[in-house]
C-alpha positions in Angstrom: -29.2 4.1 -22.4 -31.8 2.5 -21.0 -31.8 1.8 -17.2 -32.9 5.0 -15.2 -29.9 6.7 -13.7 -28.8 5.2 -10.4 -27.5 7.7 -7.5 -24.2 5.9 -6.6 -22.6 5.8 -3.3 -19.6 7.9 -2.6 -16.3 8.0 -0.5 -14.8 11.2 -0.3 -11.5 12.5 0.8 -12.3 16.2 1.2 -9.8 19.1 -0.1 -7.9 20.9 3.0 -8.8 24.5 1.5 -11.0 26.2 -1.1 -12.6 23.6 -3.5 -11.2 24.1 -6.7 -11.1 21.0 -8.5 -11.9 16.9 -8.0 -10.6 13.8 -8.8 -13.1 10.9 -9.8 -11.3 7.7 -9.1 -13.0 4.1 -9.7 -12.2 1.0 -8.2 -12.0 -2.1 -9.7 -14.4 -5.5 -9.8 -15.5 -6.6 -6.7 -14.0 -3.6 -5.1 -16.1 -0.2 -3.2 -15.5 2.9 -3.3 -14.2 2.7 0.8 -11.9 -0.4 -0.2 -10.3 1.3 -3.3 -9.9 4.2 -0.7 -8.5 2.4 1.9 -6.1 0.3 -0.3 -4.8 3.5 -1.3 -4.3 4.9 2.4 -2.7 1.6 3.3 0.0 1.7 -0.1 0.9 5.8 1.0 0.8 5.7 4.6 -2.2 8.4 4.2 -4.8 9.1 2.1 -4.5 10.7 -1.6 -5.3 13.9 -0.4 -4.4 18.1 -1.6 -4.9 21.6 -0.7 -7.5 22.5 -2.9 -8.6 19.2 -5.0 -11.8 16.7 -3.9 -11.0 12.8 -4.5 -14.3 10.9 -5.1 -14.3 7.4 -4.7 -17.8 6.5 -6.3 -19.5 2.6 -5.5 -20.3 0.6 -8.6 -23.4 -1.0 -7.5 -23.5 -4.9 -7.7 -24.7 -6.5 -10.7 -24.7 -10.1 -12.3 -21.1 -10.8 -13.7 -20.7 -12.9 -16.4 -17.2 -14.0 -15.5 -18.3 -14.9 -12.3 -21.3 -17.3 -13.8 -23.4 -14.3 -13.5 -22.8 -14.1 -9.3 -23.5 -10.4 -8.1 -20.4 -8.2 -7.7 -19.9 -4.7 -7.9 -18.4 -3.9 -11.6 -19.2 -1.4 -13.4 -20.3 -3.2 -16.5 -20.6 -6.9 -17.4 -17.9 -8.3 -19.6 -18.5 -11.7 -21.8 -15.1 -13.2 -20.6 -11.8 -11.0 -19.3 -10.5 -10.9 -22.5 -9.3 -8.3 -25.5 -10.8 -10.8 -27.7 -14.6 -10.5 -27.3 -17.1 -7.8 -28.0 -18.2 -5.0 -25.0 -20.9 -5.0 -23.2 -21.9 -2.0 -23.7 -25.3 -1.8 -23.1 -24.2 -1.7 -19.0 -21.3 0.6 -19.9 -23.4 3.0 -21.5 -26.0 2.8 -18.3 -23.4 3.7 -15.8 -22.1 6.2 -18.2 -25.3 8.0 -17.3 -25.0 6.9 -13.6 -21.3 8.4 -13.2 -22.2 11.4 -15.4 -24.4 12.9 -12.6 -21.2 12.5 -10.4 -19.9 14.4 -12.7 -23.0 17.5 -12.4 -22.6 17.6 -9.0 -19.4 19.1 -9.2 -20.3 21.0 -11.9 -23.4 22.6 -9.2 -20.2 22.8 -6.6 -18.3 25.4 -8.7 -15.7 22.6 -10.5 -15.8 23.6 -14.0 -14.9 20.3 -16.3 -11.6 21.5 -17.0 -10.6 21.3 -13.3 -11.8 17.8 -13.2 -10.0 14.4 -13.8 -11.3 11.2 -14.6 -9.7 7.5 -13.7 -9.4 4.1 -12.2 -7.8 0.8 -11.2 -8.4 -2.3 -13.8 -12.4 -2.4 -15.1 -12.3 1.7 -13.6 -9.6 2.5 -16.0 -11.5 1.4 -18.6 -14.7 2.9 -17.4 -13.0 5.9 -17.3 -11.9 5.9 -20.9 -15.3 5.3 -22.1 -16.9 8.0 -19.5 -14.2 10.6 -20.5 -13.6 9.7 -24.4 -17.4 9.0 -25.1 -19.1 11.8 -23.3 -16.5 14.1 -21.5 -14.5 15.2 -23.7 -13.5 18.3 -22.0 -12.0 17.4 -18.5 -8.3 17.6 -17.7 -7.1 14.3 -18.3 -7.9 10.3 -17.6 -5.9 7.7 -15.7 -5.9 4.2 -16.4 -4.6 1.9 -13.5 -3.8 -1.8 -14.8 -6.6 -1.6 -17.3 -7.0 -2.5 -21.0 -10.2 -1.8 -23.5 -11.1 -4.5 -25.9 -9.5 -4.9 -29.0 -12.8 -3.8 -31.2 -14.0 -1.0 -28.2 -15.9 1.6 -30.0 -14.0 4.2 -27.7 -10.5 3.6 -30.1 -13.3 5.1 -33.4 -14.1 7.6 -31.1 -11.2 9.2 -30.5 -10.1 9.2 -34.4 -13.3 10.9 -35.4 -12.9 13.4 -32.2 -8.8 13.9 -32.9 -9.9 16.6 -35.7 -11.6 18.8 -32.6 -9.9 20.3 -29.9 -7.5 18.1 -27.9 -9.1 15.5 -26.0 -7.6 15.1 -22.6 -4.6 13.7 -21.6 -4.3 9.9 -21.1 -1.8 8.4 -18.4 -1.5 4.8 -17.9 0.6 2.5 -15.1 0.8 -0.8 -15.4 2.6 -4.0 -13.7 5.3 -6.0 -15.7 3.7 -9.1 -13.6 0.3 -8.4 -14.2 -0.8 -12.1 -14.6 -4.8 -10.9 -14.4 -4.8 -8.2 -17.4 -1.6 -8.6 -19.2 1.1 -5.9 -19.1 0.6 -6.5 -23.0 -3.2 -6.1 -22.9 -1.9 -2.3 -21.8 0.7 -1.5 -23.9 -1.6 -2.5 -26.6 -4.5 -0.3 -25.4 -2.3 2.8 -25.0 -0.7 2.0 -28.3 -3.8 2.0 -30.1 -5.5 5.0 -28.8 -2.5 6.7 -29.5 -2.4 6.1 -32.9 -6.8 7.0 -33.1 -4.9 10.6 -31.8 -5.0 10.0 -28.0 -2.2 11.9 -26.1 -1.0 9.6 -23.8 1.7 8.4 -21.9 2.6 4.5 -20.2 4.6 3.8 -17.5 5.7 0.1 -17.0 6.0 -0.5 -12.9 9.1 -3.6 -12.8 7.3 -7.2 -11.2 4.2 -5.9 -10.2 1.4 -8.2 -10.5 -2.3 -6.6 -10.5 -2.5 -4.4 -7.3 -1.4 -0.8 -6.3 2.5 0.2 -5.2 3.7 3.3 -4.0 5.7 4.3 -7.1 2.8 4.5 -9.5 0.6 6.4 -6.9 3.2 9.1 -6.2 3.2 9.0 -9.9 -0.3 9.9 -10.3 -0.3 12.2 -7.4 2.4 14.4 -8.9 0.1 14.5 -12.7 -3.1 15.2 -10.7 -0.8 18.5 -9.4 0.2 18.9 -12.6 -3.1 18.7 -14.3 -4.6 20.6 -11.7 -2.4 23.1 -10.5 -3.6 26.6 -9.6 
């Protein structure tokens, strides 16, 4: 890692009672922490919100992406092409790895132990999460992975089979669109199907003609495993 650690902005959609557990979710490219926050308010008619659990909606801060002939957007790592076929970039994943990690302190110096935390994101913050979580955070309550996909040769499927003899690693769930026409429904399938087989518990949920955007199904969804994974 070698870019000093950048203090990212944050949205968050504070608990209604005692703080006893958060939610990191990420947004996808081009997105903000406020927008992924408001596209969820405007799918549920209210914000993702609980009793007793924090949701923090952290900003990725813009970068040159490749993609987008190297124009500035807010991603949280550059990719060489949207593709499974094509090595990572992981010298920027492993930088805001560090960056998101001290997200991840702060609630540790608020009293949220890492087992009371989970770990996700929409597209590119689905697969930011897996590397955050799989690579470095082993021991938080689970990961979610919105419309998102790793690469076919991601060093995160090597890490898992080499961490599959420890304790459990957390708990993967995965949502994805049948009409995804931005990252395949197949790019996800195959993802979840390969981590599964490194030793990954995980579970996918198919969501019938939707193309790469939230819906209300797959967000109840996720609310009712956040409660699960982080019931009192």
């Amino acid at each position: 890692m070698n870019m000093a650690a950048v203090k990212l902005q944050t949205s968050v959609v504070s608990q209604a009672g005692k703080h006893t557990a958060s939610v990191i979710f990420l947004h996808g490219s081009g997105d903000t922490g406020p927008g992924l926050r408001r596209w969820v308010y405007d799918v549920l008619g209210q914000n993702l919100a609980f009793e007793n659990i924090r949701v923090i909606y952290p900003t990725a801060p813009a970068r040159p992406y490749t993609p987008m002939r190297g124009a500035q957007s807010h991603v949280w790592f550059d990719r060489h092409k949207i593709s499974q076929d094509c090595p990572e970039h992981l010298e920027s994943i492993d930088s805001m790895c560090e960056n998101l990690s001290a997200i991840v302190q702060e609630e540790i110096r608020a009293g949220i132990p890492k087992h009371r935390m989970l770990i996700g994101g929409f597209s590119m913050g689905g697969a930011m999460a897996l590397h955050l979580v799989c690579r470095y955070h082993q021991d938080v309550a689970g990961i979610f992975a919105l419309s998102s996909f790793l690469n076919k040769d991601s060093v995160v499927y090597q890490v898992v089979e080499d961490a599959s003899q420890c304790p459990p690693l957390p708990e993967l769930l995965q949502c994805h669109g049948t009409a995804d026409e931005l990252v395949f429904h197949s790019w996800g399938e195959e993802t979840n199907s390969l981590l599964k087989k490194a030793g990954l518990n995980t579970s996918f949920h198919s969501i019938p003609d939707l193309n790469h955007q939230l819906c209300r199904q797959e967000l109840e969804l996720l609310r009712s495993w956040i409660l699960k994974k982080l019931s009192l």
